[in-house]
C-alpha positions as CSV (number, residue, x, y, z in Angstrom):
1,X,-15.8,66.2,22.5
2,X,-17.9,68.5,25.1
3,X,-19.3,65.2,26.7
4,X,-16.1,63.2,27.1
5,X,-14.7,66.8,29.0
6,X,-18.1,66.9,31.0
7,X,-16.9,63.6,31.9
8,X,-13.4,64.2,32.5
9,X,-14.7,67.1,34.8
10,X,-17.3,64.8,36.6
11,X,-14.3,62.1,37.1
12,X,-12.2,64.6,38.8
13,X,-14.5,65.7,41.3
14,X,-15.5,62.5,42.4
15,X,-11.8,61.2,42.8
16,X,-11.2,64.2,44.8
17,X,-14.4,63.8,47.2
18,X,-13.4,60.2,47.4
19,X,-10.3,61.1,48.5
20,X,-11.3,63.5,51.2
21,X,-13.5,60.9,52.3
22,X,-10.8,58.3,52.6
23,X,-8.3,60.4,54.2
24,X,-11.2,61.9,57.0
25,X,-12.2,58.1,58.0
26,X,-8.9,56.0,57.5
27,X,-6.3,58.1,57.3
28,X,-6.8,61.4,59.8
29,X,-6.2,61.5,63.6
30,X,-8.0,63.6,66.7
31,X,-6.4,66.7,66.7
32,X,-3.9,67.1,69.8
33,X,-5.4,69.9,72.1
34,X,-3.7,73.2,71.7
35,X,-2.1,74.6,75.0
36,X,0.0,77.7,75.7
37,X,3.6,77.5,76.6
38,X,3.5,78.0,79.8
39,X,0.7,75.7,81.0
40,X,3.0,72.9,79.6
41,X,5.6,74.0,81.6
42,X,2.7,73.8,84.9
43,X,2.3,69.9,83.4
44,X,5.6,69.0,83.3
45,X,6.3,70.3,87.0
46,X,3.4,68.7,88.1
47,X,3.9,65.0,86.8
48,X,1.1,64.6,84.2
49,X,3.2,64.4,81.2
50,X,4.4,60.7,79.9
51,X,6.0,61.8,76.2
52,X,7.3,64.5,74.1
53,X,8.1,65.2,70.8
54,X,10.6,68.2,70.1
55,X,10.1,69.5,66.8
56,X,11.6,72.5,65.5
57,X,8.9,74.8,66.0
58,X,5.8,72.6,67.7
59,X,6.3,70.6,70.7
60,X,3.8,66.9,70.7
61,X,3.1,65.6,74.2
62,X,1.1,62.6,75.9
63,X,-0.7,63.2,78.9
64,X,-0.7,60.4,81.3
65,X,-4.0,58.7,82.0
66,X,-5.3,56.8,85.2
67,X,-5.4,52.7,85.5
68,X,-8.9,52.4,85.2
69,X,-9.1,54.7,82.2
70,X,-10.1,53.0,79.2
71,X,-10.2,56.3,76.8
72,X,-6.9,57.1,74.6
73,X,-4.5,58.9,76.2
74,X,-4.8,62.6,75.2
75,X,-2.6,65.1,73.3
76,X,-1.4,68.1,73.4
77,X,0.8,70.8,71.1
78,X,2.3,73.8,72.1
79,X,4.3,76.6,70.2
80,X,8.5,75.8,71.1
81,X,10.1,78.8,72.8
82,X,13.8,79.0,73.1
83,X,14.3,77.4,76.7
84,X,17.6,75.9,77.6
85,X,16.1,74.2,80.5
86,X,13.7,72.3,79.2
87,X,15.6,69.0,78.4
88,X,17.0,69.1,82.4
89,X,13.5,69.2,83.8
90,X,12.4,66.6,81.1
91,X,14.7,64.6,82.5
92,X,14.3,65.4,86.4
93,X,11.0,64.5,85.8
94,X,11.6,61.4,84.0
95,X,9.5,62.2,80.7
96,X,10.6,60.1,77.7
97,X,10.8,63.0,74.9
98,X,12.9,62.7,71.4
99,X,13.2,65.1,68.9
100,X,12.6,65.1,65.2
101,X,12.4,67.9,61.9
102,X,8.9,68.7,61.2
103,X,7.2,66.8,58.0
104,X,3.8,67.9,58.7
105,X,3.3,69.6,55.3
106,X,5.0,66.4,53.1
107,X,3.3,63.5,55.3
108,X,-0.5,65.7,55.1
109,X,-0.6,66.9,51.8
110,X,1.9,65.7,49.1
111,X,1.6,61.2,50.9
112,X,-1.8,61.9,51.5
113,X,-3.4,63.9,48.3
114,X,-1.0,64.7,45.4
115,X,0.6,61.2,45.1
116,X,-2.9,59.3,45.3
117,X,-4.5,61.4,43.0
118,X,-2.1,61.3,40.7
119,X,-2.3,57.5,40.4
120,X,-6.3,57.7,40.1
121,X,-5.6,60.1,36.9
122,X,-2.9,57.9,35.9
123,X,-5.4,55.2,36.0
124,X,-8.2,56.7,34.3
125,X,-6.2,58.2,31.2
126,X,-4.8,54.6,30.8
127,X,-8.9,53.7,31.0
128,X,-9.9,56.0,28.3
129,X,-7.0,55.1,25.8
130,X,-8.3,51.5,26.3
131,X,-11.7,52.7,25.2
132,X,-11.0,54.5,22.2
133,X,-12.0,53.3,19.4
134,X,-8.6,53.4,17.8
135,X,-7.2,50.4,20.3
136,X,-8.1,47.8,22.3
137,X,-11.8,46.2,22.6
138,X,-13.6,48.7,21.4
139,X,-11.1,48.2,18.1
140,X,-12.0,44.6,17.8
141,X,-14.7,45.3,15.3
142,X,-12.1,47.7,13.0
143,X,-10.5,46.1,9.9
144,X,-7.0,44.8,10.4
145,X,-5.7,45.4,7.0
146,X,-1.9,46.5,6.2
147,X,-1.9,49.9,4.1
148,X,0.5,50.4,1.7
149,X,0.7,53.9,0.3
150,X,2.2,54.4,-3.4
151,X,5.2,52.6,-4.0
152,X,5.3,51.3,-0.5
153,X,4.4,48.0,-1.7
154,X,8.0,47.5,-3.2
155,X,6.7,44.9,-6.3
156,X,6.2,45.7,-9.8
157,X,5.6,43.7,-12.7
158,X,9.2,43.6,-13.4
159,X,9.3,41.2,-10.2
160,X,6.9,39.0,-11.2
161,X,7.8,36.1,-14.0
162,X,6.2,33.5,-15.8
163,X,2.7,34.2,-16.3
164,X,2.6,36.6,-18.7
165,X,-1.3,36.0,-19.8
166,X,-2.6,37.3,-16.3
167,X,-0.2,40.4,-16.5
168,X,-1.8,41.1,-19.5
169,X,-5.5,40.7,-18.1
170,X,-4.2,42.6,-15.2
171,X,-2.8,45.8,-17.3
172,X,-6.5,47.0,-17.5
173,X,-7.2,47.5,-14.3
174,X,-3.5,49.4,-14.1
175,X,-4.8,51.6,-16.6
176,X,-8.2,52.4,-15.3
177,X,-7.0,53.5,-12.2
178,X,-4.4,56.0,-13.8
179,X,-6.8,57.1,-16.4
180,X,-10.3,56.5,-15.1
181,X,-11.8,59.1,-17.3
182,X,-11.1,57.2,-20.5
183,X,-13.1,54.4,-19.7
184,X,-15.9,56.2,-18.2
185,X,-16.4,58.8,-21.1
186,X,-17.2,55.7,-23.4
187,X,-19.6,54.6,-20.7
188,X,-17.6,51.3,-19.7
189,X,-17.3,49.8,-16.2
190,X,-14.4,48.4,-14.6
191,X,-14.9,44.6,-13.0
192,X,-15.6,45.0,-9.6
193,X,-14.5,42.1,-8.6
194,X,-10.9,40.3,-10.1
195,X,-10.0,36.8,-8.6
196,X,-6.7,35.2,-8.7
197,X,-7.0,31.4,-9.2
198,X,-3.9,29.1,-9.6
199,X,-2.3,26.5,-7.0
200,X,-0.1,27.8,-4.4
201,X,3.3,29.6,-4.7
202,X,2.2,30.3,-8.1
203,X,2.7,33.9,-6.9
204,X,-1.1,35.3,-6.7
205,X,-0.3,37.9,-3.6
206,X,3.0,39.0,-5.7
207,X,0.6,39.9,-9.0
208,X,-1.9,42.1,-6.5
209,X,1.2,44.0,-5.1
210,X,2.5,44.5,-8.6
211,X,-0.6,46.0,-9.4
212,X,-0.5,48.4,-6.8
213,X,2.9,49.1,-7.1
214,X,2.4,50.0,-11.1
215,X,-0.8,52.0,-10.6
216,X,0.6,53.7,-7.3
217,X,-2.5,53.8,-5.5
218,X,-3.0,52.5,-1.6
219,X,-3.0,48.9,-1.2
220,X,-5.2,47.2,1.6
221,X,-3.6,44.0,2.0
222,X,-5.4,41.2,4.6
223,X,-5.9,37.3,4.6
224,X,-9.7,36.2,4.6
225,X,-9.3,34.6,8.2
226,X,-8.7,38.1,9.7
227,X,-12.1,38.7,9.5
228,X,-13.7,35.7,11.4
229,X,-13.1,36.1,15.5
230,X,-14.9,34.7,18.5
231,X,-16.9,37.2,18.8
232,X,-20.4,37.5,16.5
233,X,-20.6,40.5,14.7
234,X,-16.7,41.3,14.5
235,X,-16.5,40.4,11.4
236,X,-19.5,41.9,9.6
237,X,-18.0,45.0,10.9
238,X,-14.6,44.6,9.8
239,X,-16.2,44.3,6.2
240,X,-17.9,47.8,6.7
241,X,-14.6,49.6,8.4
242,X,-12.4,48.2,5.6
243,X,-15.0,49.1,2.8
244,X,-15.2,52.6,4.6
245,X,-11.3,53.0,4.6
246,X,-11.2,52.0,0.7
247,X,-13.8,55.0,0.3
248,X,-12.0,57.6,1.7
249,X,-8.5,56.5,-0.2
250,X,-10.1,55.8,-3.2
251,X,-8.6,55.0,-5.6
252,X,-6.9,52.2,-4.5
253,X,-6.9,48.1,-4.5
254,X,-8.6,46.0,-1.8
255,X,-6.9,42.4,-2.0
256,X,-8.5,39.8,-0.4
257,X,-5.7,36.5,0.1
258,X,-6.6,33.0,1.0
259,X,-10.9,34.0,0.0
260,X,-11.7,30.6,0.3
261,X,-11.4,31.2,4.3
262,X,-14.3,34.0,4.9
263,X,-16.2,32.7,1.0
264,X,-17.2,29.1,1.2
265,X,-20.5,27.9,0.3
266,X,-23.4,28.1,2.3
267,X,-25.1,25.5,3.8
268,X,-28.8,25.5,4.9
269,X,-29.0,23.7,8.2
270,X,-25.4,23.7,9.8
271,X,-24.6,21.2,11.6
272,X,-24.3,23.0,15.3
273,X,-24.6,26.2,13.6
274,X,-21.0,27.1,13.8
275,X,-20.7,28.3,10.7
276,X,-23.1,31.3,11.4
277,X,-20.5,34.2,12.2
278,X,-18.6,33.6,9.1
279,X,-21.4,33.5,7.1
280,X,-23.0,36.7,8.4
281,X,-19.2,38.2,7.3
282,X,-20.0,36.6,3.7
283,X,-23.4,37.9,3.3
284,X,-21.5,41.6,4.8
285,X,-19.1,41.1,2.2
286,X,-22.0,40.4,-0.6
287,X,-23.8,43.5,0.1
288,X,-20.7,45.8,0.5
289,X,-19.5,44.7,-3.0
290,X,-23.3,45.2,-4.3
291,X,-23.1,48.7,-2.6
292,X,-19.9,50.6,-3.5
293,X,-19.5,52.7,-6.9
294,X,-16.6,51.1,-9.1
295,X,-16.4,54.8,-10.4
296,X,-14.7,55.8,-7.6
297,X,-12.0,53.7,-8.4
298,X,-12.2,51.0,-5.9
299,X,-10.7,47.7,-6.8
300,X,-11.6,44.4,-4.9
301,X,-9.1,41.4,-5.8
302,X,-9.0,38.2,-4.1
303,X,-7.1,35.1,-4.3
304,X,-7.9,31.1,-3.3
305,X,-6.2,28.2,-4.6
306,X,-10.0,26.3,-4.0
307,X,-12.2,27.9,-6.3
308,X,-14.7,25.1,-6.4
309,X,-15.6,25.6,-2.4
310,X,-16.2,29.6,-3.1
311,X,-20.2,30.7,-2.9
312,X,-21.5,30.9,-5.9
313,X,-23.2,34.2,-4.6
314,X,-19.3,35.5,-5.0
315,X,-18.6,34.4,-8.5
316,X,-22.1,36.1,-10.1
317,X,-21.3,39.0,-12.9
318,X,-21.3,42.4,-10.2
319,X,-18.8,40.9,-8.0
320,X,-16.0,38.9,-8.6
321,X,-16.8,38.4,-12.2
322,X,-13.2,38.2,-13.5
323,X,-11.5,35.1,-13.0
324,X,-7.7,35.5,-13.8
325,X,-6.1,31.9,-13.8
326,X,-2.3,31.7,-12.4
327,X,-1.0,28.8,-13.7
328,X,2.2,26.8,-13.0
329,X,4.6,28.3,-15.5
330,X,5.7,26.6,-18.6
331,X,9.5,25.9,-19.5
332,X,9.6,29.8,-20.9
333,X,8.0,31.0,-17.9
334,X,10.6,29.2,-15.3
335,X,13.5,30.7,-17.4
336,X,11.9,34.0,-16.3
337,X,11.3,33.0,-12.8
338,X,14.8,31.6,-12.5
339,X,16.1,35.1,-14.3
340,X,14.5,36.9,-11.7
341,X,15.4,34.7,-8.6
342,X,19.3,34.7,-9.8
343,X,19.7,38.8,-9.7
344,X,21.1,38.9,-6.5
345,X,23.0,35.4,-6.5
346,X,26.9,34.9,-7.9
347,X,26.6,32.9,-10.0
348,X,29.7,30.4,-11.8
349,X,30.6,30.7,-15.5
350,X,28.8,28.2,-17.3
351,X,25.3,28.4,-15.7
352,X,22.7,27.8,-17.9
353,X,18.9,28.6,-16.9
354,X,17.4,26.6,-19.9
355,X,18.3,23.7,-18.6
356,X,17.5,24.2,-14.9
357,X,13.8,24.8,-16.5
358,X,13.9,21.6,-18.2
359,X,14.4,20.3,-15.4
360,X,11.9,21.2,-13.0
361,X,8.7,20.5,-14.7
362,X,6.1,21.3,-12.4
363,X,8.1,23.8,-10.2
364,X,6.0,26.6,-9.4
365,X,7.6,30.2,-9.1
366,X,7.4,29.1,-4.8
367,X,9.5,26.2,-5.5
368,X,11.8,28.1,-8.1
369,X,13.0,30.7,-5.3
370,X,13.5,27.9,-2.8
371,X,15.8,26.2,-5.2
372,X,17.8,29.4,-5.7
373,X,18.0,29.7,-2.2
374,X,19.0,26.5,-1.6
375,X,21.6,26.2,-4.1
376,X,23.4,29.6,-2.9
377,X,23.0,27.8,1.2
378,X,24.8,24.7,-1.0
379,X,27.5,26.9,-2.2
380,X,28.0,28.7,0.7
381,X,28.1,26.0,3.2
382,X,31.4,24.0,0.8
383,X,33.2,27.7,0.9
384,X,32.7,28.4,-2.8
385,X,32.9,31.4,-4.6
386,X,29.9,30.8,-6.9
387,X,26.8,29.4,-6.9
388,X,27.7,26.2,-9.6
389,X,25.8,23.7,-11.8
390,X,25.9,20.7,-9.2
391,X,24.4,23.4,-6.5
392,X,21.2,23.6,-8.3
393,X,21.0,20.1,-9.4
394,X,21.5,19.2,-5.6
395,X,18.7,22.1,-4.7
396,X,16.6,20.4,-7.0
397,X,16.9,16.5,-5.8
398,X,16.5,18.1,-2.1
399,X,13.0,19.6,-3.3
400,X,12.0,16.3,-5.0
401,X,13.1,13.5,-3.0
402,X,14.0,15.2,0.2
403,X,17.3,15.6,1.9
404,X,20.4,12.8,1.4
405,X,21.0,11.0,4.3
406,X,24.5,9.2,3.6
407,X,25.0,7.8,6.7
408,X,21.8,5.6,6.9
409,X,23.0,2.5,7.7
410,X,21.9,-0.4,5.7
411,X,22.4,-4.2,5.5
412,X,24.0,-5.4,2.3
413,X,21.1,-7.7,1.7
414,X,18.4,-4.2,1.9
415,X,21.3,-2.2,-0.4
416,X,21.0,-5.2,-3.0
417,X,16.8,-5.0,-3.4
418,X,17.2,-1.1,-3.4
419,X,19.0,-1.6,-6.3
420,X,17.8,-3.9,-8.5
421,X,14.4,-2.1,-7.7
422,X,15.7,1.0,-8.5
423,X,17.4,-0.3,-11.7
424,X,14.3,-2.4,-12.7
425,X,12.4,1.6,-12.8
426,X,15.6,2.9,-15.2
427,X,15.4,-0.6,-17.6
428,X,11.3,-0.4,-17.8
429,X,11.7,4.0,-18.7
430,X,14.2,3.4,-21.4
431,X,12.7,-0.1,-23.1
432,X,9.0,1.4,-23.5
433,X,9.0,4.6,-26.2
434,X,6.7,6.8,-24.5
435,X,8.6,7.3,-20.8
436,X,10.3,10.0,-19.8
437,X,14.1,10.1,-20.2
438,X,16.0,8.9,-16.9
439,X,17.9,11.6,-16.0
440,X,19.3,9.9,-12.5
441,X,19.6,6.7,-10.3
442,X,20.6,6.7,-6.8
443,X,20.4,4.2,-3.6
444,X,21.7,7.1,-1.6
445,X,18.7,7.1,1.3
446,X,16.9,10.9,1.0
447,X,14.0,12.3,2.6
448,X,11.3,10.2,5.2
449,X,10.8,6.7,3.6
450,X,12.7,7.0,0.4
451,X,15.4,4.5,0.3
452,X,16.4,5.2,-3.1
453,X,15.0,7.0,-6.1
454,X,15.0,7.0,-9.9
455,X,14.8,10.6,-10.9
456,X,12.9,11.1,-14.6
457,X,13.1,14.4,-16.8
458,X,10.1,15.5,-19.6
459,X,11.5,16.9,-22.7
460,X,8.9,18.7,-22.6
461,X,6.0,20.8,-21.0
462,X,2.7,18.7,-21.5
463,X,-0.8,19.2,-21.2
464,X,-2.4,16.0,-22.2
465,X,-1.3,11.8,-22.1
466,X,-2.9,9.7,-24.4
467,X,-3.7,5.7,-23.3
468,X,-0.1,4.7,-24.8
469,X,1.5,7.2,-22.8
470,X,-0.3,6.5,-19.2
471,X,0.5,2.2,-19.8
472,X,4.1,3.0,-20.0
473,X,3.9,5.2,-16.9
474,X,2.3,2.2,-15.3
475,X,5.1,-0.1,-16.6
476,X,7.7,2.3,-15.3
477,X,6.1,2.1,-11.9
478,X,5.8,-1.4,-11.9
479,X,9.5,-2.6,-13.4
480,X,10.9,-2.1,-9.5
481,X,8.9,-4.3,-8.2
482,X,8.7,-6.8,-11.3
483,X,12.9,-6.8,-10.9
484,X,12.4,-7.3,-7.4
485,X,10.2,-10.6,-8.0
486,X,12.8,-11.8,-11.0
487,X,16.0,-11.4,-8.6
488,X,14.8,-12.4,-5.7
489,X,11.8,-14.5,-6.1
490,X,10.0,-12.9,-3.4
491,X,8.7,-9.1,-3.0
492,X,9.3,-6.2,-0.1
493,X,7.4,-3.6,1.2
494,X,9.7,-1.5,-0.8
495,X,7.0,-0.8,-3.5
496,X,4.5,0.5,-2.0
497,X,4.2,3.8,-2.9
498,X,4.9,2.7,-6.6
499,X,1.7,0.4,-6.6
500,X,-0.5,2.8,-4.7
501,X,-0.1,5.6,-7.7
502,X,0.0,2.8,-10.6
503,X,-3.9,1.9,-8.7
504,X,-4.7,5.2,-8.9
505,X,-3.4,6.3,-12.2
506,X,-5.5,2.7,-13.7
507,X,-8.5,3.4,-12.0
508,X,-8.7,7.2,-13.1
509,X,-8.3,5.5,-16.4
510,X,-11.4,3.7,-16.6
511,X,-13.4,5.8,-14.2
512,X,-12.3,9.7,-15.2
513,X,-11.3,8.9,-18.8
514,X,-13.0,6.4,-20.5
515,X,-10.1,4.1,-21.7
516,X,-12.2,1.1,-20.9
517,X,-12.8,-1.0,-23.7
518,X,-15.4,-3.1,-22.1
519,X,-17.2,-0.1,-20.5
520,X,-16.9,2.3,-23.2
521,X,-16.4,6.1,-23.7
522,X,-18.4,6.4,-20.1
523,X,-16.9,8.7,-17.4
524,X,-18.2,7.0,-13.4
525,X,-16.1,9.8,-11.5
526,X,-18.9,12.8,-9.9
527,X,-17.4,15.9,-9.3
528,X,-15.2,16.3,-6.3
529,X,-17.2,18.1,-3.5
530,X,-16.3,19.0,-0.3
531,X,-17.8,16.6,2.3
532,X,-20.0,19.5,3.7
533,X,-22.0,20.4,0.7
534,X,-23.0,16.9,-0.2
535,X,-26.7,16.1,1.3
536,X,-26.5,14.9,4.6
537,X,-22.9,14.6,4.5
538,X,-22.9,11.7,2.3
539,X,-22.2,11.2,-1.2
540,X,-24.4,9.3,-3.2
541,X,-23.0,6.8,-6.0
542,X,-24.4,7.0,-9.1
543,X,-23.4,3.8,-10.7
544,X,-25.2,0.5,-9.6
545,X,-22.8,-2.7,-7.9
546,X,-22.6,-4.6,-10.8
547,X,-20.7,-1.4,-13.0
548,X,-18.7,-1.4,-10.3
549,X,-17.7,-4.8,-9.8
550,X,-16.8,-4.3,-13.7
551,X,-14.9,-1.4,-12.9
552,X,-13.1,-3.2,-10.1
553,X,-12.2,-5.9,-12.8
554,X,-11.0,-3.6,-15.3
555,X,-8.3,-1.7,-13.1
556,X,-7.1,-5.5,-12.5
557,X,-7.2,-6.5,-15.6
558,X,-5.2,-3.4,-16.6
559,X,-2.7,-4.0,-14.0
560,X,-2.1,-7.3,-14.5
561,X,-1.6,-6.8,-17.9
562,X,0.8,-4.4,-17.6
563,X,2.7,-6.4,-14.5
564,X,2.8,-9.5,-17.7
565,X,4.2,-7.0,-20.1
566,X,7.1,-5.9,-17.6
567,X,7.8,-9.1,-16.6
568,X,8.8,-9.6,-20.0
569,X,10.7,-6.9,-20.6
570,X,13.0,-7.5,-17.5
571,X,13.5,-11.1,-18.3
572,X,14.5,-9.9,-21.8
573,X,17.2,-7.5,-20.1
574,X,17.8,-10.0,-17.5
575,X,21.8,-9.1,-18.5
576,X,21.7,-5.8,-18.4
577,X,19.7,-5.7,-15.3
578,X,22.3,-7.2,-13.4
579,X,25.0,-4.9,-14.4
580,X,23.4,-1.7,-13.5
581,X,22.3,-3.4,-10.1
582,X,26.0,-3.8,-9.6
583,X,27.6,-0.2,-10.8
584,X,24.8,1.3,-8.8
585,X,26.1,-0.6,-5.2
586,X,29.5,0.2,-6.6
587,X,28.8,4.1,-7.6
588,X,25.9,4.9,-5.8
589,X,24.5,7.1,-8.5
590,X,24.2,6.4,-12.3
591,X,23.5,9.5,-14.4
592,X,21.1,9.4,-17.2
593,X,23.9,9.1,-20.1
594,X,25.9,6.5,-18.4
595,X,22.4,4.4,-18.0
596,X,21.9,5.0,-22.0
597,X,25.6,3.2,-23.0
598,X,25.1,0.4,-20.7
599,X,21.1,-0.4,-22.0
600,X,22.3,0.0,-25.7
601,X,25.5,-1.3,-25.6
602,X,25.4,-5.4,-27.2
């Protein structure tokens, strides 16, 4: 504090010097020559005055020079005396004179020092906010974290849904940081470290604010990227400021979101070395957590939806040593989520959540609220009251196959292979016994590319598909293009994306899952790295040619088995085939039931 006043001090006398200085040689004038009044009375008589200025007290006048002289004219100042005379001889004698109110004190000292000054101060106090450490670049290198104090983080577990397991794991550190003295009495240690793992929207960030929210301690809140900047060293020293910060408010919770941005594996020899800054952060970050006292009450959590790219230096017991998964929720768990997303939404008689969680296997909690949303947007765009059954089942075909487009225009001839594509997918999912149920068909146009869809529902939540199970997928994926081929005899373009995933799903089977009969119980699939951390940038195959020729055969074989065994199955239906190609141009959509009478009827 005493040297930034020493300074302050210093500043102001050398703005005032300056100022002196640049008033003296730019600003200031020769002084006019001071004369009494009655020897410029003898000058005016005589001739030898060219101008005057009549001010109210001070008279200004401008002696006349010769031709030849090159020097500026002089001047002179005299006291005014009351003399009612004085403008008739100015004007017998022919000097130009005006008059004006003096302005000598305003024009010389407020124009000339007190405004300029005040701009240099103006200037320098806007200098030193700049260099405070509390903004601009000298705050480059502080953490940019969001605090929330207390309840300020508005989330508790009764916000958060469908993943009861990680609540549970979670309800530990909750209590340690209300009660520390329990655990520490017994001589346990808290994690240091908890990570959050789970695909995105599974609502990782909303479990770290509900932990904060139900242990009311401060929050630091910040996204790994926020550490990285252009600058080297920035972000080594946002570690130690937010590390710093989490001292002092201790106890609290630093979280950590998107980790995979500041904690990805280290490479030896990067290629053009600009991965150096954020690794110094890492190695910042690595030390911090190796430094800090857990007793204190300082919680580090951290979330990524790629835990396989994290350091490994990160995931060692002492650091983030917990691994909390957050997994897509199961049928229960979407019943919650939907429970909790439905609270503030009108909803119509008649609504019922279980089946809106049958029906969107796979939804994360993300994709839950955007169907809520969605279906209340629905609602309120056709003027209803309520939010009704067909509003969420439109929500959910939006979020699936994108949004309708009814006014696509189509030739008849496009609208008939759409069809009988679409109706060879239904006939394939109800003939084989291990497909899903077909819950809709439409040839209404929706989304980028999809010209029509066939929407299937599980009964239920799985976890694993046994070799029956994936060759009836196949067949289901295969039936629009085999009903294409029956109709038509000739294929479109149309099945595209059905053959690329059929490819995939038959070559995982004989590479990933060992479903080959002529290779055996044999798994050719590595790991999936990041290109980065293989050597040189290359992956290296560790099968010879000829296993992979076989592999190549296999995936055909089982494809083209499958393509035989749906060929049959469509001839065999040939009848019934036809008809639902027919309703659908009629309808447009055929629900699931209505499918069921046509199929079984004789």
């Amino acid at each position: 504090m005493k040297d930034k006043l020493q300074f302050s001090i210093w500043f102001l006398v050398a703005a005032f010097f300056l100022m002196w200085a640049i008033n003296i040689f730019f600003f200031a004038q020769p002084s006019p020559k001071q004369i009494p009044y009655s020897e410029f009375k003898d000058l005016l008589r005589s001739g030898k005055i060219e101008e005057v200025v009549l001010g109210d007290k001070v008279i200004r006048g401008t002696l006349k020079k010769e031709e030849d002289d090159k020097k500026p004219a002089t001047e002179i100042n005299t006291v005014r005396i009351d003399d009612p005379k004085l403008v008739e001889e100015l004007e017998k004698n022919r000097v130009k004179f005006t008059g004006r109110f003096d302005e000598s004190w305003f024009k010389d000292f407020f124009l000339a020092w007190v405004i300029p000054m005040g701009i240099i101060i103006f200037i320098w106090m806007f200098a030193l906010r700049r260099m405070s450490p509390e903004s601009g670049i000298m705050a480059i290198g502080k953490s940019k974290a969001k605090i929330y104090i207390d309840k300020d983080t508005g989330v508790t577990f009764n916000d958060v849904a469908g993943c009861d397991e990680a609540k549970e794991e979670l309800k530990e550190v909750i209590d340690f940081l209300k009660t520390p003295q329990k655990y520490l009495e017994l001589g346990g240690k808290i994690p240091k470290g908890i990570l959050l793992v789970g695909p995105p929207g599974t609502g990782k960030t909303l479990l770290a604010k509900a932990v904060a929210g139900e242990a009311k301690v401060p929050f630091f809140a910040l996204s790994g990227s926020a550490f990285v900047e252009m600058f080297v060293g920035v972000g080594a020293s946002r570690v130690r400021d937010l590390f710093a910060q989490a001292q002092e408010k201790a106890p609290c919770i630093i979280f950590i979101d998107e980790l995979d941005a500041l904690g990805k594996a280290r490479i030896a020899a990067p290629i053009g070395g600009g991965h150096e800054e954020r690794e110094n952060t890492l190695n910042q970050l690595l030390a911090e957590m190796d430094g800090f006292d857990t007793q204190k009450g300082v919680i580090i959590m951290a979330a990524t939806n790629r835990p396989e790219i994290l350091d490994l230096a990160l995931l060692r017991p002492g650091r983030f040593d917990r691994h909390i998964l957050v997994d897509r929720p199961d049928i229960k768990g979407r019943e919650e989520i939907l429970n909790v997303h439905t609270k503030g939404v009108k909803l119509a008689e008649g609504i019922d959540l279980k089946i809106l969680a049958a029906r969107t296997t796979g939804f994360v909690g993300a994709d839950l609220a955007n169907v809520v949303n969605e279906a209340a947007l629905l609602a309120a765009r056709r003027n209803k009251k309520s939010v009704e059954m067909n509003d969420f089942e439109e929500a959910i075909n939006r979020l699936v196959a994108g949004l309708e487009k009814k006014k696509k225009v189509m030739s008849k001839k496009e609208q008939e292979i759409v069809a009988f594509h679409e109706s060879g997918h239904a006939l394939v999912a109800e003939s084989v016994p291990h497909a899903d149920k077909v819950h809709r068909i439409s040839i209404i146009p929706r989304g980028i590319a999809a010209l029509g869809y066939t929407l299937q529902l599980p009964t239920e939540d799985r976890y694993l598909m046994t070799r029956s199970e994936l060759m009836d997928k196949l067949a289901v994926l295969l039936g629009g293009r085999v009903a294409e081929e029956t109709v038509f005899k000739e294929v479109s373009t149309g099945a595209q994306n059905d053959l690329e995933k059929a490819t995939n799903i038959a070559r995982s089977m004989v590479k990933e899952f060992g479903m080959s009969e002529r290779l055996g119980p044999i798994t050719f699939e590595r790991e999936r790295r990041p290109l980065f951390l293989e050597l040189g940038g290359f992956s290296k195959s560790e099968f010879s040619e000829e296993t992979a020729k076989v592999i190549d055969e296999e995936v055909k074989k089982i494809m083209s088995d499958t393509y035989t065994r749906v060929k049959e199955i469509v001839a065999k239906k040939r009848d019934k085939l036809d008809i639902l190609a027919k309703l659908l141009l009629e309808k447009e959509v055929i629900e699931g039931d209505e499918l069921r009478k046509i199929i079984n009827s004789q």
